[in-house]
Biotite code that builds the C-alpha atoms (Angstrom):
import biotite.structure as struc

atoms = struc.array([
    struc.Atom([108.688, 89.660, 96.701], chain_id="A", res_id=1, res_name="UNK", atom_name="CA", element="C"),
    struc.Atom([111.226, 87.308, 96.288], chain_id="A", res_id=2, res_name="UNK", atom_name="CA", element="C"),
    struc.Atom([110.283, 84.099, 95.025], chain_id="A", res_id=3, res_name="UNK", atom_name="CA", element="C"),
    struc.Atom([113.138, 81.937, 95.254], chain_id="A", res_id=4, res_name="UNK", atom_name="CA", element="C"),
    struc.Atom([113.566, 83.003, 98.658], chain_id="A", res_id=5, res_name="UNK", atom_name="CA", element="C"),
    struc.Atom([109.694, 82.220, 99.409], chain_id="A", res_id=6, res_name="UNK", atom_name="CA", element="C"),
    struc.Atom([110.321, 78.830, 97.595], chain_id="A", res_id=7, res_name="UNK", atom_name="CA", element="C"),
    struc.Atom([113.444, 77.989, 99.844], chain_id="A", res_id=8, res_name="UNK", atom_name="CA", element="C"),
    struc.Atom([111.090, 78.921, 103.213], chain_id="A", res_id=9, res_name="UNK", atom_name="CA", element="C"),
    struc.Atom([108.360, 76.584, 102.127], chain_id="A", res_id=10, res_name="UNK", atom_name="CA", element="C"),
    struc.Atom([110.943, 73.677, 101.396], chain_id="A", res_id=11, res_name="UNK", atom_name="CA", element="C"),
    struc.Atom([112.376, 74.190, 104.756], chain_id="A", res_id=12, res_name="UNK", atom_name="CA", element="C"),
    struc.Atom([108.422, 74.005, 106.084], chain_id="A", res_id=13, res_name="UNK", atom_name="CA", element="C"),
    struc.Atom([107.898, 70.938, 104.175], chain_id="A", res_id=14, res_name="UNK", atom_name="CA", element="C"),
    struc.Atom([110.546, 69.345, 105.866], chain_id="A", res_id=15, res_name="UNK", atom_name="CA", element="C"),
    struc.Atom([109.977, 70.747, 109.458], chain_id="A", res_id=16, res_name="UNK", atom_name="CA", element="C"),
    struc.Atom([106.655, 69.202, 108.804], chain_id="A", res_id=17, res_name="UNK", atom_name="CA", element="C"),
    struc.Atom([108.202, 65.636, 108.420], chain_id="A", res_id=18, res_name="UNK", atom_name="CA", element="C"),
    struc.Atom([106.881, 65.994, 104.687], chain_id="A", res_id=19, res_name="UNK", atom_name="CA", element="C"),
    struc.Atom([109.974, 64.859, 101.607], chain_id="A", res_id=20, res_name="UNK", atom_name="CA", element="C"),
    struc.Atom([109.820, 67.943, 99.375], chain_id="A", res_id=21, res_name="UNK", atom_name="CA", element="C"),
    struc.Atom([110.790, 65.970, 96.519], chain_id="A", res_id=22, res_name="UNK", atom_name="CA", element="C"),
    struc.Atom([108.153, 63.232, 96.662], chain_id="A", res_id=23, res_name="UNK", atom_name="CA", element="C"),
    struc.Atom([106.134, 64.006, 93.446], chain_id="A", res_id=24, res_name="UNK", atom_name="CA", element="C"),
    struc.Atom([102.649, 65.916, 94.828], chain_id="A", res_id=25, res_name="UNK", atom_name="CA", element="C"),
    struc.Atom([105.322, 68.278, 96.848], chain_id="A", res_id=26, res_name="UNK", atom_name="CA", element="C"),
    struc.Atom([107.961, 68.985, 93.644], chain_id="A", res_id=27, res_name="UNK", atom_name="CA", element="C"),
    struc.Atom([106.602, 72.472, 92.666], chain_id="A", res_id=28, res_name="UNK", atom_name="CA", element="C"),
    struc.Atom([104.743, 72.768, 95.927], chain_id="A", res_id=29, res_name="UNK", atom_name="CA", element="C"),
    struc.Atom([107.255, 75.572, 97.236], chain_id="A", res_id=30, res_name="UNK", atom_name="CA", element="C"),
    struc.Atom([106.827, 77.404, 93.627], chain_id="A", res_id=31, res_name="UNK", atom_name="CA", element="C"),
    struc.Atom([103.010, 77.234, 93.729], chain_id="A", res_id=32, res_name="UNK", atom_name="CA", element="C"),
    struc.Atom([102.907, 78.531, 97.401], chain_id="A", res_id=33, res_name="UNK", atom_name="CA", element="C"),
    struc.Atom([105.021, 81.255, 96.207], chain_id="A", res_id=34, res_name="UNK", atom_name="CA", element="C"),
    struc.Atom([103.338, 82.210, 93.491], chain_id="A", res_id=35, res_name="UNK", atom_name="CA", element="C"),
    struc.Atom([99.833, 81.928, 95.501], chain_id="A", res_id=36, res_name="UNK", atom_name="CA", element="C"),
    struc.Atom([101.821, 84.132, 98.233], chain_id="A", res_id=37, res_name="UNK", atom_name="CA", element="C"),
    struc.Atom([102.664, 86.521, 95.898], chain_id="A", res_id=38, res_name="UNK", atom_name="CA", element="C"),
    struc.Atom([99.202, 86.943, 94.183], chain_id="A", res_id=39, res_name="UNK", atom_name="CA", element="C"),
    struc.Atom([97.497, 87.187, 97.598], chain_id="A", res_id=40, res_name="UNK", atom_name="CA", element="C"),
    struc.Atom([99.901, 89.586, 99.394], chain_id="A", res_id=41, res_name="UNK", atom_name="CA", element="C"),
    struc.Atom([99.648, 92.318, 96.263], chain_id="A", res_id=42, res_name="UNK", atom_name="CA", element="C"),
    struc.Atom([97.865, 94.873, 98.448], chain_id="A", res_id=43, res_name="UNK", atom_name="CA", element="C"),
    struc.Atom([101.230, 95.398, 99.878], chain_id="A", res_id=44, res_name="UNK", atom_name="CA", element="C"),
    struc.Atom([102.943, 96.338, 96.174], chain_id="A", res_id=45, res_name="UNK", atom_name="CA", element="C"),
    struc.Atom([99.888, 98.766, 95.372], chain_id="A", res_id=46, res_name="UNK", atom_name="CA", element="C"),
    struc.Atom([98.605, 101.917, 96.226], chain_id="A", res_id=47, res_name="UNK", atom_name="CA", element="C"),
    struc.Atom([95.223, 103.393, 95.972], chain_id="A", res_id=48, res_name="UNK", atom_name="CA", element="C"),
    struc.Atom([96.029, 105.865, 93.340], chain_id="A", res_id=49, res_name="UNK", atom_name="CA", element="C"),
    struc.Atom([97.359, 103.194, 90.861], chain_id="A", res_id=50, res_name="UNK", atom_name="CA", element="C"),
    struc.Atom([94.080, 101.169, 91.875], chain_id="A", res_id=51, res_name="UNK", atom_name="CA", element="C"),
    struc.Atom([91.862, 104.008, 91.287], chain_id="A", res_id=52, res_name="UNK", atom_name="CA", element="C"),
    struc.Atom([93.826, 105.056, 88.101], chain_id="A", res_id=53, res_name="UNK", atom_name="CA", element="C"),
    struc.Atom([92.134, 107.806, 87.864], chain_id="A", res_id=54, res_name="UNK", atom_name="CA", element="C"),
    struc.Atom([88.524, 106.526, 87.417], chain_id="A", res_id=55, res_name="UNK", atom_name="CA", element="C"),
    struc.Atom([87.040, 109.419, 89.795], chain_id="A", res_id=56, res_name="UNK", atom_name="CA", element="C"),
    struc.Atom([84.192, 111.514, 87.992], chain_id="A", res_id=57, res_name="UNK", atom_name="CA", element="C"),
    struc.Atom([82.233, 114.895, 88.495], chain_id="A", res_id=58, res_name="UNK", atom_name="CA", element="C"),
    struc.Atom([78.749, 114.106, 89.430], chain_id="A", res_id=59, res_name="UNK", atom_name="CA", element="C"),
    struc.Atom([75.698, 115.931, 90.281], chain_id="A", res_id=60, res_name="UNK", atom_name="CA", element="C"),
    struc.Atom([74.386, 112.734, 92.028], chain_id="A", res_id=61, res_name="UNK", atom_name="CA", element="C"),
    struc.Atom([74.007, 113.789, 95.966], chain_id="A", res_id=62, res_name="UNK", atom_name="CA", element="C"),
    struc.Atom([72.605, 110.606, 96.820], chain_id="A", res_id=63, res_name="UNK", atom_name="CA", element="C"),
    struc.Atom([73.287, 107.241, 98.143], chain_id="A", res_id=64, res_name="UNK", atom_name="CA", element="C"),
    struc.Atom([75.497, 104.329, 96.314], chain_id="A", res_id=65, res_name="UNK", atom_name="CA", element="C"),
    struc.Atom([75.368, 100.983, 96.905], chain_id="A", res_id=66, res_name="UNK", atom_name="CA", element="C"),
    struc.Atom([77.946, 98.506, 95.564], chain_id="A", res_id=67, res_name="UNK", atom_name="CA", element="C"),
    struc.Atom([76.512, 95.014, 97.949], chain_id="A", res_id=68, res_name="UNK", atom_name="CA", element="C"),
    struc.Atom([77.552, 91.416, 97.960], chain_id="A", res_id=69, res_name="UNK", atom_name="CA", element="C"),
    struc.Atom([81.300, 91.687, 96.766], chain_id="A", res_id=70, res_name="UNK", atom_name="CA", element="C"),
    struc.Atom([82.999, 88.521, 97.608], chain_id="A", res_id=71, res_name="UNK", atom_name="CA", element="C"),
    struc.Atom([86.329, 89.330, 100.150], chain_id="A", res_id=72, res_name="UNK", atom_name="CA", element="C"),
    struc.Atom([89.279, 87.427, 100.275], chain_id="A", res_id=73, res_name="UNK", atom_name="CA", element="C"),
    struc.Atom([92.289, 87.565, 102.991], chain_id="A", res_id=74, res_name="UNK", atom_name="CA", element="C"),
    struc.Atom([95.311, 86.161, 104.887], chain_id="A", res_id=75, res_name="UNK", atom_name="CA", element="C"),
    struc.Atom([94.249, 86.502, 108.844], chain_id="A", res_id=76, res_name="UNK", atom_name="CA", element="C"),
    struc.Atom([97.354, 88.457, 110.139], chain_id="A", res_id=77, res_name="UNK", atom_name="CA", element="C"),
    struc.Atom([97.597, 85.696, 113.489], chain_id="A", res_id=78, res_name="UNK", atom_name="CA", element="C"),
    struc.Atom([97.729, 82.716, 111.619], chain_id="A", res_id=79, res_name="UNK", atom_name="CA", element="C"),
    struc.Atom([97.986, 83.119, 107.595], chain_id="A", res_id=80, res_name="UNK", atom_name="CA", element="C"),
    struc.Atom([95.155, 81.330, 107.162], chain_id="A", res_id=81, res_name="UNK", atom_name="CA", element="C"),
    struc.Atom([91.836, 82.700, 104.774], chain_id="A", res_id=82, res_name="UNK", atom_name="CA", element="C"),
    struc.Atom([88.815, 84.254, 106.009], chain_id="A", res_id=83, res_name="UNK", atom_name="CA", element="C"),
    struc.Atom([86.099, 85.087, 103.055], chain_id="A", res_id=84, res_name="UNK", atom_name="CA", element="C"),
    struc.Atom([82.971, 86.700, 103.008], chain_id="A", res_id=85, res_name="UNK", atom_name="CA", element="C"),
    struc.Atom([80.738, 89.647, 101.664], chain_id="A", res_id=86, res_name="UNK", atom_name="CA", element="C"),
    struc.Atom([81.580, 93.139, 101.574], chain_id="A", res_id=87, res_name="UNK", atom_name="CA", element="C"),
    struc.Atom([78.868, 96.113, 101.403], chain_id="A", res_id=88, res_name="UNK", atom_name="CA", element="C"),
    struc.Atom([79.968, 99.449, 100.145], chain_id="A", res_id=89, res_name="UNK", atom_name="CA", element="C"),
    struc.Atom([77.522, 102.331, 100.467], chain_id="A", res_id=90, res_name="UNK", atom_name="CA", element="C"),
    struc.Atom([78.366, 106.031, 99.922], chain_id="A", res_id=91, res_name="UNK", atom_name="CA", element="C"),
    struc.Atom([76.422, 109.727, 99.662], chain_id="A", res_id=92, res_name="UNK", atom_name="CA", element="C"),
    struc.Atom([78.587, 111.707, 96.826], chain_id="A", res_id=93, res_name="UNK", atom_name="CA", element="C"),
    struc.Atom([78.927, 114.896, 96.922], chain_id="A", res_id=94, res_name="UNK", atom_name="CA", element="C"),
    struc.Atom([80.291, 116.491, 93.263], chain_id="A", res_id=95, res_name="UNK", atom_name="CA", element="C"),
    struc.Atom([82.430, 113.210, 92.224], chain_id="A", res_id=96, res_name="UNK", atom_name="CA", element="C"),
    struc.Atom([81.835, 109.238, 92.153], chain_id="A", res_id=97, res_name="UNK", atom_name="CA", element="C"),
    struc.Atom([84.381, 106.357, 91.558], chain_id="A", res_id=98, res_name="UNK", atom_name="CA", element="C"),
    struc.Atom([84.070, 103.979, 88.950], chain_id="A", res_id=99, res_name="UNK", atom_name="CA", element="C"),
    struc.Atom([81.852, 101.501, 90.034], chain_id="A", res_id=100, res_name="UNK", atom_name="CA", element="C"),
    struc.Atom([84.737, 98.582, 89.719], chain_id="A", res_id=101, res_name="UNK", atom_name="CA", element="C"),
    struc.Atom([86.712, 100.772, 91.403], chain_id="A", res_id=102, res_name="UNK", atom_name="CA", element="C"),
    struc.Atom([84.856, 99.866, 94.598], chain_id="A", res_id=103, res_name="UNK", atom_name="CA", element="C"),
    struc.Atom([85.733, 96.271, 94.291], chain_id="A", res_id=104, res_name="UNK", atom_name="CA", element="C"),
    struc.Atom([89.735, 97.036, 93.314], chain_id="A", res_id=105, res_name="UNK", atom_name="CA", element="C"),
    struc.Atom([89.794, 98.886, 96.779], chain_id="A", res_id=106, res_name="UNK", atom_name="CA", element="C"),
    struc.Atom([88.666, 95.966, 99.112], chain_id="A", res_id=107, res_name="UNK", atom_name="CA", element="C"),
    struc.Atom([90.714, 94.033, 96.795], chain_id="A", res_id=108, res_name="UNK", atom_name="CA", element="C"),
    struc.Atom([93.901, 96.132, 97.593], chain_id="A", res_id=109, res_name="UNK", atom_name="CA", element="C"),
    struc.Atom([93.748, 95.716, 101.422], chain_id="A", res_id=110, res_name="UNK", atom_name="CA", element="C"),
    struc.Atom([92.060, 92.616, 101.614], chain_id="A", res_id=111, res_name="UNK", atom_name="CA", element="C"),
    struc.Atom([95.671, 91.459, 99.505], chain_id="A", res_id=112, res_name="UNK", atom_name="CA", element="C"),
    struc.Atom([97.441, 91.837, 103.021], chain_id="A", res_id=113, res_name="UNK", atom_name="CA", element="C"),
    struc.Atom([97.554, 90.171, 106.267], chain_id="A", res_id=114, res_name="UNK", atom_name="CA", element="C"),
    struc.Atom([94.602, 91.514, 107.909], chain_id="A", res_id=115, res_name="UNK", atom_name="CA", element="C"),
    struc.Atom([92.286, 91.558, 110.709], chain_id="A", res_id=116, res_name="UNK", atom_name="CA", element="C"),
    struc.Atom([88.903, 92.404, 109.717], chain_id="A", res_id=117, res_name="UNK", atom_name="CA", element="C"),
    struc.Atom([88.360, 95.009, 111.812], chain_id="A", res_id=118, res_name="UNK", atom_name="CA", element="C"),
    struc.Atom([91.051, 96.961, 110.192], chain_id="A", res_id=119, res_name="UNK", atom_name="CA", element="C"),
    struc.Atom([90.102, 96.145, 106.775], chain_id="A", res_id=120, res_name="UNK", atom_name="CA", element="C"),
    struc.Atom([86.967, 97.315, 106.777], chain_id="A", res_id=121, res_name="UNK", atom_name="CA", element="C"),
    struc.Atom([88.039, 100.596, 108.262], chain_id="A", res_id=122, res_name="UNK", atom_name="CA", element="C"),
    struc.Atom([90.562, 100.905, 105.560], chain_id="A", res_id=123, res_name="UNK", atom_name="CA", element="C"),
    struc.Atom([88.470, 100.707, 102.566], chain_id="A", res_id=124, res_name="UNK", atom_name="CA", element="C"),
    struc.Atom([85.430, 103.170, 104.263], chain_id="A", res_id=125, res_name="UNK", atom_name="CA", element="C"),
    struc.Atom([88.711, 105.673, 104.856], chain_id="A", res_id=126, res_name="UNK", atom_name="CA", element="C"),
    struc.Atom([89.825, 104.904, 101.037], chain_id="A", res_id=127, res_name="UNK", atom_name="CA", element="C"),
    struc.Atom([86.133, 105.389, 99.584], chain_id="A", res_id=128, res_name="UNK", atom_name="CA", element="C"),
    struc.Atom([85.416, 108.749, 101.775], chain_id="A", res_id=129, res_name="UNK", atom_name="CA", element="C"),
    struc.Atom([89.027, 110.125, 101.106], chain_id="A", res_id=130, res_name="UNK", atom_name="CA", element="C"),
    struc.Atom([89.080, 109.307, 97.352], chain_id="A", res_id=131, res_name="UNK", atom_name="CA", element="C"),
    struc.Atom([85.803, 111.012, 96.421], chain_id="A", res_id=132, res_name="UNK", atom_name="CA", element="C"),
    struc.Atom([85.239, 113.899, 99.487], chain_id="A", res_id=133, res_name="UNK", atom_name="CA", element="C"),
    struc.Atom([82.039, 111.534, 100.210], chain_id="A", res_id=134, res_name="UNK", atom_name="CA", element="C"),
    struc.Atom([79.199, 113.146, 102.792], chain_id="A", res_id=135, res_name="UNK", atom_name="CA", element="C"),
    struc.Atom([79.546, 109.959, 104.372], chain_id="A", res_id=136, res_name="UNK", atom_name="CA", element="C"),
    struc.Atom([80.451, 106.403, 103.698], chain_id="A", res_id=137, res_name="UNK", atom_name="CA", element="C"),
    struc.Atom([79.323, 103.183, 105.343], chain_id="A", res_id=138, res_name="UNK", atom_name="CA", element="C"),
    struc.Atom([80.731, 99.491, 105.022], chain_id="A", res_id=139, res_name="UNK", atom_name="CA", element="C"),
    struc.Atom([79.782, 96.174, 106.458], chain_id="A", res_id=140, res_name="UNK", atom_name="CA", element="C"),
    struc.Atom([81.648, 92.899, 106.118], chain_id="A", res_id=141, res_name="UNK", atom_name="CA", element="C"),
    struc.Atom([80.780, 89.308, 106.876], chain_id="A", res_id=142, res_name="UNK", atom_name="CA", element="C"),
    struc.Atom([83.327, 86.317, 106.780], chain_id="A", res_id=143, res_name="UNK", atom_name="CA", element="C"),
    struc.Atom([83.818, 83.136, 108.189], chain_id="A", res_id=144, res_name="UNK", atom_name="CA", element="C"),
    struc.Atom([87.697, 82.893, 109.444], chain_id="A", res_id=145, res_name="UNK", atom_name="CA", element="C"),
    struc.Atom([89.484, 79.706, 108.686], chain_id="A", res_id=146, res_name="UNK", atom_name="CA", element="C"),
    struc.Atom([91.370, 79.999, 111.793], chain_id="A", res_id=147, res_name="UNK", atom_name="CA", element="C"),
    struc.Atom([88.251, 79.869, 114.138], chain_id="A", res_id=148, res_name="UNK", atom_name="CA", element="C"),
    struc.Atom([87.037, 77.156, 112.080], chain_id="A", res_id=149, res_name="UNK", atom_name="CA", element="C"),
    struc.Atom([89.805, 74.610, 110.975], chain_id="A", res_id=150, res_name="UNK", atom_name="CA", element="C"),
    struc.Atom([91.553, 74.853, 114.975], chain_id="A", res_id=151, res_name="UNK", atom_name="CA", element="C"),
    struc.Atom([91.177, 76.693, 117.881], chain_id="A", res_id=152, res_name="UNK", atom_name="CA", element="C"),
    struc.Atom([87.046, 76.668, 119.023], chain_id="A", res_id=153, res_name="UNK", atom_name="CA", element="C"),
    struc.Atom([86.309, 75.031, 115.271], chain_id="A", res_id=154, res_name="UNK", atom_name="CA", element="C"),
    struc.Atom([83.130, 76.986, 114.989], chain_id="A", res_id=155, res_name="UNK", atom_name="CA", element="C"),
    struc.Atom([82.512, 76.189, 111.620], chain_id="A", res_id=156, res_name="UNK", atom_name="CA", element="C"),
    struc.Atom([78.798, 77.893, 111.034], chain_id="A", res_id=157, res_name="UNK", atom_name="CA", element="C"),
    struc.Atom([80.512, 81.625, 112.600], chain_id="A", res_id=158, res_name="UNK", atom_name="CA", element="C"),
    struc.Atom([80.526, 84.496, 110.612], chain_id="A", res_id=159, res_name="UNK", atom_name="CA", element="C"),
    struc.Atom([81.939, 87.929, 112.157], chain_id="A", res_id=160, res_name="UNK", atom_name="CA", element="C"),
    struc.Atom([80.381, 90.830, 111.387], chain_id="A", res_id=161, res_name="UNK", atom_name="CA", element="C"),
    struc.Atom([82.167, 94.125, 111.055], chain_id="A", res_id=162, res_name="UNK", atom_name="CA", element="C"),
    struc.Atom([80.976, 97.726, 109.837], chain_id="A", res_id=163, res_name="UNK", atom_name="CA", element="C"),
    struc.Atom([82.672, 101.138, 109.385], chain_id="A", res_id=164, res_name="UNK", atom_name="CA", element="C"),
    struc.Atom([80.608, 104.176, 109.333], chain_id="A", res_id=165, res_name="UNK", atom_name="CA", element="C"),
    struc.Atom([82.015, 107.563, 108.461], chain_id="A", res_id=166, res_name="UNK", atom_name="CA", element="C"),
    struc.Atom([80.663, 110.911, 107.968], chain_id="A", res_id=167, res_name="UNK", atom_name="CA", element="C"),
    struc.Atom([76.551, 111.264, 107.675], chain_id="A", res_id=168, res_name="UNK", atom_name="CA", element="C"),
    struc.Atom([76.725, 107.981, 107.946], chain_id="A", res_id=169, res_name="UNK", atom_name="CA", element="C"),
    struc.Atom([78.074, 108.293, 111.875], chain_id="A", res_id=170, res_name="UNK", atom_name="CA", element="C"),
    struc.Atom([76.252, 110.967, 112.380], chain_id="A", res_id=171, res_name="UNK", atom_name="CA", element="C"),
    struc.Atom([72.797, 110.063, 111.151], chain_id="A", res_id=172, res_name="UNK", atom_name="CA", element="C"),
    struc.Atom([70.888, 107.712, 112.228], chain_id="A", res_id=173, res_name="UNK", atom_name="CA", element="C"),
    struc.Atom([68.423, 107.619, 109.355], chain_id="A", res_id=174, res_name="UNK", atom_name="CA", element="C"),
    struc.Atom([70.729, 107.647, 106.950], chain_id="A", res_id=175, res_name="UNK", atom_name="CA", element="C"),
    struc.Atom([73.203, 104.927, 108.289], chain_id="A", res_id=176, res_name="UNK", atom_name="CA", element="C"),
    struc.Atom([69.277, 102.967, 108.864], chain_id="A", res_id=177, res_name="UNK", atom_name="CA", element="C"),
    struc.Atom([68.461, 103.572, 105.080], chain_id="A", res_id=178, res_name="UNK", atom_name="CA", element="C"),
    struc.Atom([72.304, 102.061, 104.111], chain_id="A", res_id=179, res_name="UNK", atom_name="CA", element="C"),
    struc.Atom([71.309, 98.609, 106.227], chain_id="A", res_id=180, res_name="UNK", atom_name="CA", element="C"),
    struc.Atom([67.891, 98.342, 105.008], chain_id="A", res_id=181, res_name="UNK", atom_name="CA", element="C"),
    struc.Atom([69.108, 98.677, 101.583], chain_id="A", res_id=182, res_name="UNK", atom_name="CA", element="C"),
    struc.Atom([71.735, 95.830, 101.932], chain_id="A", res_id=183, res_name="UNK", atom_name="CA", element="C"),
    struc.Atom([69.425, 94.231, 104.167], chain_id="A", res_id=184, res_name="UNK", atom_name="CA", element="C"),
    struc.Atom([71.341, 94.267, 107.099], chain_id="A", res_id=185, res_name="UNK", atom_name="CA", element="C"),
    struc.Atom([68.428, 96.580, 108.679], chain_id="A", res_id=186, res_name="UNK", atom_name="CA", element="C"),
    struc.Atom([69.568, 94.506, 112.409], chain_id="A", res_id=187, res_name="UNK", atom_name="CA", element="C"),
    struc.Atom([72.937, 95.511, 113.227], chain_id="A", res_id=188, res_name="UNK", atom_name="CA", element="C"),
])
């Protein structure tokens, strides 16, 4: 990313804005936001692999793995603005299991893009059941958006709810039951 660049757009917005970028609260306001810009938008300048780093082991664990309650972080693609939540991960392994921190590092990597939530959650259930060869994989996420609370409808108490199920997981019902009940999410 370039930075100066990024600085010299968020000048110009300062001053579209009626704001005087060199009052003293605003003088290393357009470094900051670039910075902050940079840091958030990293998914884009990472891959899985490099994420992963290897950290994929044999296992003769065939049953279910929970990582629950990861904090998520993102840019909403329509208006740049955060939405946050909780993120569930839950796979069955079949001979090989990431590194439990590796869970976290993959919602990480595509929550550090513009997103819709939808698509994120997607994303990292593909990631989890490609990476390993999972039996199945299921993944539910719950944020609040910043953009339908701060304008629009300003529903500030909504959370959206999103899941991706893959594999067993899709295809059976018990087991995709037994992944909500353990994250207790048993009513979606």
């Amino acid at each position: 990313m370039n930075t100066e660049r990024v600085e010299s757009l968020v000048r110009e917005l300062l001053l579209e804005i009626g704001e005087d970028p060199n009052r003293e609260g605003l003088q290393k306001t357009p470094l900051r936001v670039a910075e902050a810009m940079n840091f958030l938008t990293n998914g884009y300048r990472s891959d899985a692999t490099t994420v992963i780093n290897g950290a994929i082991f044999e296992s003769e664990a065939n049953n279910m793995i929970i990582v629950r309650d990861m904090e998520v972080y993102s840019l909403c693609e329509h208006h740049m603005l955060p939405f946050f939540g909780k993120c569930h991960v839950g796979y069955i392994a079949t001979s090989r299991v990431l590194g439990v921190s590796k869970i976290a590092r993959i919602v990480d990597l595509y929550a550090r893009r513009l997103q819709i939530q939808e698509r994120l959650t997607s994303q990292v259930a593909r990631n989890v059941m490609d990476s390993v060869g999972a039996e199945g994989v299921g993944v539910v996420m719950e944020c609040k958006h910043l953009c339908m609370m701060m304008r629009g409808v300003e529903k500030q108490h909504s959370f959206m709810t999103t899941s991706s199920v893959l594999g067993s997981f899709h295809a059976d019902e018990a087991t995709r039951l037994e992944f909500l009940n353990l994250i207790g999410r048993d009513q979606l």
